[in-house]
Each structure stands twice: as structure tokens, then as C-alpha cells.
ROBA-80508 format. One record per residue: residue number from 1; x, y, z of N, C-alpha, C, O in turn. Coordinates in pm, 1 decimal, decimal comma. Example, Ala and Ser with C-alpha at 12.3 -4.5 7.8 and 13.67 -1.06 7.14 Angstrom:
2
n n_u n_v n_w ca_u ca_v ca_w c_u c_v c_w o_u o_v o_w
1 1319,0 -569,0 780,0 1230,0 -450,0 780,0 1320,0 -330,0 780,0 1423,6 -331,9 846,5
2 1285,0 -225,0 708,0 1367,0 -106,0 714,0 1290,0 3,0 787,0 1340,9 113,8 803,9
This chain:
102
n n_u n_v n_w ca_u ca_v ca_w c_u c_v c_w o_u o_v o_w
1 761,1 -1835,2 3733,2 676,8 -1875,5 3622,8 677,4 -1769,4 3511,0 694,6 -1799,7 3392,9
2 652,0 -1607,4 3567,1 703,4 -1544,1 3451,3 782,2 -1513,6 3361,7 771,2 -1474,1 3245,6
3 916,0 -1551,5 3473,0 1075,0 -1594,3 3381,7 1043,8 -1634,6 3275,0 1052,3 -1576,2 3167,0
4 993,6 -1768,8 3304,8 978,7 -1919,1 3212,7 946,3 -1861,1 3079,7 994,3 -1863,3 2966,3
5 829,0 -1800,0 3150,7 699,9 -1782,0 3010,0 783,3 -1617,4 2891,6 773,1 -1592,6 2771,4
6 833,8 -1567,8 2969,9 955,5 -1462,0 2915,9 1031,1 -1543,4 2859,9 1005,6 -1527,7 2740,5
7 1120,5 -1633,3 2870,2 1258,3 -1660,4 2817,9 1158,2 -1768,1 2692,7 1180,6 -1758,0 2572,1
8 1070,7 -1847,4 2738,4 1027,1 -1888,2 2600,0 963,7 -1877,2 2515,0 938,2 -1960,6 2428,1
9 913,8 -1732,0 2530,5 860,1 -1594,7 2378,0 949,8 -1580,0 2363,6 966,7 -1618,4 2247,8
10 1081,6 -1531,1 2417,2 1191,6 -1471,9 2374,2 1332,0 -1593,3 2298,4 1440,2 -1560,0 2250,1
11 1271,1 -1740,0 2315,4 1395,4 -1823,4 2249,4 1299,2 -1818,0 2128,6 1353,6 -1769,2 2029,6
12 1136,7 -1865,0 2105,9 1058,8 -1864,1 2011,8 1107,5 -1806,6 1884,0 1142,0 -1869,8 1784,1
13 1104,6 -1623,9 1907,8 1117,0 -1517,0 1807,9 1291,2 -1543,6 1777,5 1336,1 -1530,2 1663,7
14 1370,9 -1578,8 1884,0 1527,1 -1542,2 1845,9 1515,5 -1708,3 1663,8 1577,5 -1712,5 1557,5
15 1420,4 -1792,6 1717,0 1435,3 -1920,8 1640,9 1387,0 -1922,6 1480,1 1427,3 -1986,2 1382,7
16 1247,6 -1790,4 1505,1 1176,5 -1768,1 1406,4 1240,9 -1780,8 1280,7 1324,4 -1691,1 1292,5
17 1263,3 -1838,3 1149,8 1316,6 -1824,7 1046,7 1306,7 -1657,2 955,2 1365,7 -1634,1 849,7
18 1231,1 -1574,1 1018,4 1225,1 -1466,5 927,8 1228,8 -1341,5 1068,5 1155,5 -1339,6 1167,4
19 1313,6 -1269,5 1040,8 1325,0 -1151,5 1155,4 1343,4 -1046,8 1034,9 1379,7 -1058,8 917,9
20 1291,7 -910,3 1135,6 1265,4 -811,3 1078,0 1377,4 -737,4 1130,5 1417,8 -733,5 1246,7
21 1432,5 -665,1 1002,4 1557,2 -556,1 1092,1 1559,1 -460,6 964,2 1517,4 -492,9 853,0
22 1626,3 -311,5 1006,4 1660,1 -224,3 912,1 1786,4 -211,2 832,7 1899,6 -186,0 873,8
23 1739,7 -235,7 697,7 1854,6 -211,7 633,5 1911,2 -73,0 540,4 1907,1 -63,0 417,8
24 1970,6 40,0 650,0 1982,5 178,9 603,0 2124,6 206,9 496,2 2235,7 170,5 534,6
25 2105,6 274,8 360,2 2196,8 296,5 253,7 2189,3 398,3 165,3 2116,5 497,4 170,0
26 2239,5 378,8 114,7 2222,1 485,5 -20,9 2130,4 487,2 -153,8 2198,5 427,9 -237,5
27 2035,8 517,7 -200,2 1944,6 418,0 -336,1 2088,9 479,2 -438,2 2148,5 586,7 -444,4
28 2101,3 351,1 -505,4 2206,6 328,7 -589,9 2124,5 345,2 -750,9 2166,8 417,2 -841,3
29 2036,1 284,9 -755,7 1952,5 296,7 -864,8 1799,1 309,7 -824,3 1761,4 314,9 -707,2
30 1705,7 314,9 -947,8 1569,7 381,2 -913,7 1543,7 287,7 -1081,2 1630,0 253,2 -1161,9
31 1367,0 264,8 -1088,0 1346,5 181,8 -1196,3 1194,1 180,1 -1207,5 1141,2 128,4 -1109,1
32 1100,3 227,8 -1312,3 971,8 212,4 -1296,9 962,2 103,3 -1349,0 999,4 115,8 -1465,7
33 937,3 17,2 -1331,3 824,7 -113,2 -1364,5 710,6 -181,1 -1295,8 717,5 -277,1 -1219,0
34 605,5 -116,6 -1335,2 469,0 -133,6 -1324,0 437,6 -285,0 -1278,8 358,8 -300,2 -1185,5
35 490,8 -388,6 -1335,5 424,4 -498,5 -1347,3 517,9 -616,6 -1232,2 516,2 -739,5 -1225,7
36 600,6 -501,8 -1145,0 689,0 -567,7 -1026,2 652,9 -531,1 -901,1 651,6 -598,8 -798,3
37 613,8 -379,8 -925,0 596,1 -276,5 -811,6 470,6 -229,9 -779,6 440,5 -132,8 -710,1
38 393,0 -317,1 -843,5 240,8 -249,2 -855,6 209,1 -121,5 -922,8 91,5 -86,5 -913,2
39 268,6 -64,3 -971,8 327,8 64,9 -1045,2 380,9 194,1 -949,7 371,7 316,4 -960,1
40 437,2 108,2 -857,9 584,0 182,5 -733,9 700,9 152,3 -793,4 754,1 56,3 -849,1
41 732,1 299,1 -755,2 911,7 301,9 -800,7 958,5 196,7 -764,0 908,3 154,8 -659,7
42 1078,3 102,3 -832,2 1140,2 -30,4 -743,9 1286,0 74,9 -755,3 1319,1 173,1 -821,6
43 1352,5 -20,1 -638,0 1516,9 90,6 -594,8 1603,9 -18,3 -554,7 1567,5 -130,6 -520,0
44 1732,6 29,6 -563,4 1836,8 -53,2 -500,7 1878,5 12,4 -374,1 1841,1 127,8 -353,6
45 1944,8 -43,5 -295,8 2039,0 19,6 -220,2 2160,5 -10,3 -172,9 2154,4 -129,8 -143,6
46 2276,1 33,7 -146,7 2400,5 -26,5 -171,4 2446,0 -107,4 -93,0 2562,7 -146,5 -89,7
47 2309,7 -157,3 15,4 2300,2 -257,7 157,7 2235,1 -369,3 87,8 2246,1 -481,5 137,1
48 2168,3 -352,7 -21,8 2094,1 -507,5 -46,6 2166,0 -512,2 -164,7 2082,0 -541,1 -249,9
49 2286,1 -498,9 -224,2 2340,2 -535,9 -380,3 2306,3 -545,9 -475,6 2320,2 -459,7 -562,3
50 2239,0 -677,4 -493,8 2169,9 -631,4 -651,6 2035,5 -663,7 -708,8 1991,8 -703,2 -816,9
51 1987,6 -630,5 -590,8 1808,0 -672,6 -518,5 1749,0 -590,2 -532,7 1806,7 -495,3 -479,6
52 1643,8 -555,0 -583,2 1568,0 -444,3 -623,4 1445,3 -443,8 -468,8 1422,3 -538,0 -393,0
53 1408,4 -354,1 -466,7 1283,0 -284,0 -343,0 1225,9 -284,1 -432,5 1258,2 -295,2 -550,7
54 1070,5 -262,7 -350,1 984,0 -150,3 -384,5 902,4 -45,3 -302,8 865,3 -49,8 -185,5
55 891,8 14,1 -361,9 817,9 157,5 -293,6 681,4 118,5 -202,2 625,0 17,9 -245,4
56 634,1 164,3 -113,5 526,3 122,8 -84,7 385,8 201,3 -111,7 274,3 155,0 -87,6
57 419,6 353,3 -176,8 317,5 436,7 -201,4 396,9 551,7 -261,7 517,0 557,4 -288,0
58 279,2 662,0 -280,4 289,1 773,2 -374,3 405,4 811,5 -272,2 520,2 832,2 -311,7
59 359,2 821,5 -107,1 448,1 892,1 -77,5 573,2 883,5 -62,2 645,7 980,9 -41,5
60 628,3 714,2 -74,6 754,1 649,3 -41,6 797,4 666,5 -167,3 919,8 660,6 -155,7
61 762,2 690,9 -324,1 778,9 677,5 -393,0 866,0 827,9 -421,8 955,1 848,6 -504,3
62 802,7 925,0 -318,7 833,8 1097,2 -328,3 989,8 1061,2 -242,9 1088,8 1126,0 -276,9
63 997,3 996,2 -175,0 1117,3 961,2 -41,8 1240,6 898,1 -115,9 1353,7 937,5 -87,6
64 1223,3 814,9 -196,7 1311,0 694,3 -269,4 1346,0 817,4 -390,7 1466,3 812,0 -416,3
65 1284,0 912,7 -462,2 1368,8 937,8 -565,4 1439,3 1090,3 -527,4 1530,8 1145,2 -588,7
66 1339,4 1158,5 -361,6 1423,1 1253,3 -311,5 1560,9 1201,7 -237,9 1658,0 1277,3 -237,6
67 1567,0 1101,8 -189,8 1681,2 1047,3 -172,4 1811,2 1017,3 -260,3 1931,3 1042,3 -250,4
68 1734,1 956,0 -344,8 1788,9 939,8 -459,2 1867,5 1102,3 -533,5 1983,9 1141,6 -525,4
69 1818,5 1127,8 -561,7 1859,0 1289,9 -580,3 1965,2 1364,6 -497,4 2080,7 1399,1 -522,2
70 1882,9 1377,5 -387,4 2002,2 1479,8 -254,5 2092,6 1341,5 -189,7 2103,2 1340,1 -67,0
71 2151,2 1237,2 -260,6 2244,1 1149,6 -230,4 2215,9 1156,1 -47,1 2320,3 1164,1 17,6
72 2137,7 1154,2 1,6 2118,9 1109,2 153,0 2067,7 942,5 163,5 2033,1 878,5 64,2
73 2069,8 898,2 274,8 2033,4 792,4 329,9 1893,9 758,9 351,5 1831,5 847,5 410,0
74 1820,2 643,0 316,4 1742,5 618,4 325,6 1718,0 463,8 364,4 1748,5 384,5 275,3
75 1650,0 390,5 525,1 1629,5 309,9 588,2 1512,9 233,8 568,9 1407,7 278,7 614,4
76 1513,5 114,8 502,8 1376,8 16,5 513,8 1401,8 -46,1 569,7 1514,3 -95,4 578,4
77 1246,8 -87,9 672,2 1241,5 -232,9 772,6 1207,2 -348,5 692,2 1118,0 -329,4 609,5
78 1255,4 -457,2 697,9 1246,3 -526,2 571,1 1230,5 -693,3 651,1 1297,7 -713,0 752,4
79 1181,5 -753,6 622,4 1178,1 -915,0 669,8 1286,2 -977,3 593,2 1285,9 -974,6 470,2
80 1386,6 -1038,3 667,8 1519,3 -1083,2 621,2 1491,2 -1277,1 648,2 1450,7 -1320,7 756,0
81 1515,3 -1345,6 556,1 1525,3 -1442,2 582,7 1721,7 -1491,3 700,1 1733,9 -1574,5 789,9
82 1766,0 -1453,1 675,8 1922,0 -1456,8 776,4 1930,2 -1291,9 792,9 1936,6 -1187,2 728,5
83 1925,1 -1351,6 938,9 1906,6 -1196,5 1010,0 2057,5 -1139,2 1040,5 2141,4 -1207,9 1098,7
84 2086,6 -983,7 987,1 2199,8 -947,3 977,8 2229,8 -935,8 830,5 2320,2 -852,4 825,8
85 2203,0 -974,1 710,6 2249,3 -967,9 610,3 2092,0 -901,0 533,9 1976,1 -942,5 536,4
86 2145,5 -802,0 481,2 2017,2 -719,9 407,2 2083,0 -761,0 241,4 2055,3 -702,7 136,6
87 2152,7 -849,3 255,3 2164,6 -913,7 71,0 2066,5 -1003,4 77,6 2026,6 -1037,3 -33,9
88 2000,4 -1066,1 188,9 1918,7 -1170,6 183,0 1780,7 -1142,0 143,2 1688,2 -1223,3 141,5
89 1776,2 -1014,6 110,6 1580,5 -1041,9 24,8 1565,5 -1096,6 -117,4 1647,7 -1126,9 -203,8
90 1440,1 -1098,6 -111,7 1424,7 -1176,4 -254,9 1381,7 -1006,2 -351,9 1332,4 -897,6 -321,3
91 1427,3 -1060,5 -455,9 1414,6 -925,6 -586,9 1245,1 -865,5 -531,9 1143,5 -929,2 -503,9
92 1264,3 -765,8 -532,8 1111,0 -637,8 -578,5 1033,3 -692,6 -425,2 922,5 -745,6 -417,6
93 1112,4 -666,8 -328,7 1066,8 -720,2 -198,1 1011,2 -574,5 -118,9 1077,4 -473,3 -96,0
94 851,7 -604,3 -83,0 818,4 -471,0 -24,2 864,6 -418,3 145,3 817,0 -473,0 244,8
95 944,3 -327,1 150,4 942,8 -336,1 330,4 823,8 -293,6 379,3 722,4 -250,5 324,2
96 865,3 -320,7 537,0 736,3 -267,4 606,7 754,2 -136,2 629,8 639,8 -96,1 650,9
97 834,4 -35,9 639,6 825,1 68,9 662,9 1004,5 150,1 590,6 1106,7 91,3 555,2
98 974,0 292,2 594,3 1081,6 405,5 540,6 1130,7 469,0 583,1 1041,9 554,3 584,6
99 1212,1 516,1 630,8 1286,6 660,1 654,5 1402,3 747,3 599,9 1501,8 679,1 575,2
100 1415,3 866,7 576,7 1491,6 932,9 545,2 1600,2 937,6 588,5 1615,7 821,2 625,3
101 1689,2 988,9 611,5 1812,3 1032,9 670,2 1910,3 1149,8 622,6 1908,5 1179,2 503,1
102 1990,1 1213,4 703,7 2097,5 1274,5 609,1 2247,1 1215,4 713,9 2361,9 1241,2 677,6
């Protein structure tokens, strides 16, 4: 019975139309506009093409243009409508979370 009740949470989420995955790159560009971003930096990255982010705070905002700068990598968790393709967000799309990288 626990199988059961396992394998059908687990076909549920595989069916879900929106899965969450990380899409880690380079910020290619950086862009203040207030009236997209809530007045958060919005960014590209060379994983979502020609889709703008946005920042989620002062401090992501410190992350996205130090990245930006020291050309390192930087990873957002992002809700993808087709899971596997991080071209699939919609413009000035906030992730759920950030990370750095080098």
C-alpha cells in the first residue's frame, strides 16, 4: 500500500505542468528597471537567451552584478514551464532562490 501511495505522489509531480529546476550560467547582461523588477536589478543569463530575471533583493542584487563583474557563474532555481529547457521562462521571471559559483 505504501508502494502505491509512493509511485502515485511520484507520477503526480513527474505530470505537474510546472517543475522547478536550476538553471546555472553566466549573467550576460544586467538592467535597472524599476517598473519590471520591483526596483531589482533584472539580468540575463546565457542559459535563458533572451529572457530577462530578476533579482530577488538588495542582497541578490549585490550577487547578480558581483557575478556579473568577476565573470563567475551564477545558479537560479526557477519554475520552468518544459522541464529541462531554462529558455522556457517568461521575461522578468523571479526565481526562487541564488547561488554563486566560480
Amino acid at each position: 500500500m505504501n508502494r502505491l501511495i509512493a509511485l502515485s505522489l511520484l507520477l503526480c509531480i513527474s505530470q505537474s505542468p510546472l517543475a522547478s529546476e536550476a538553471c546555472a550560467g553566466k549573467v550576460t547582461s544586467t538592467l535597472d528597471y524599476p517598473g519590471k523588477c520591483e526596483g531589482r536589478v533584472a539580468f540575463k543569463l546565457d542559459k535563458t537567451g533572451d529572457r530577462w530575471l530578476c533579482a530577488l533583493s538588495e542582497k541578490s542584487d549585490t550577487m547578480v552584478l558581483a557575478a556579473f563583474m568577476a565573470d563567475t557563474g551564477i545558479s537560479v532555481r526557477l519554475e520552468l514551464s518544459t522541464a529541462g529547457s531554462c529558455e522556457s521562462i517568461v521575461d522578468y521571471q523571479k526565481p526562487l532562490y541564488m547561488s554563486t559559483y566560480k
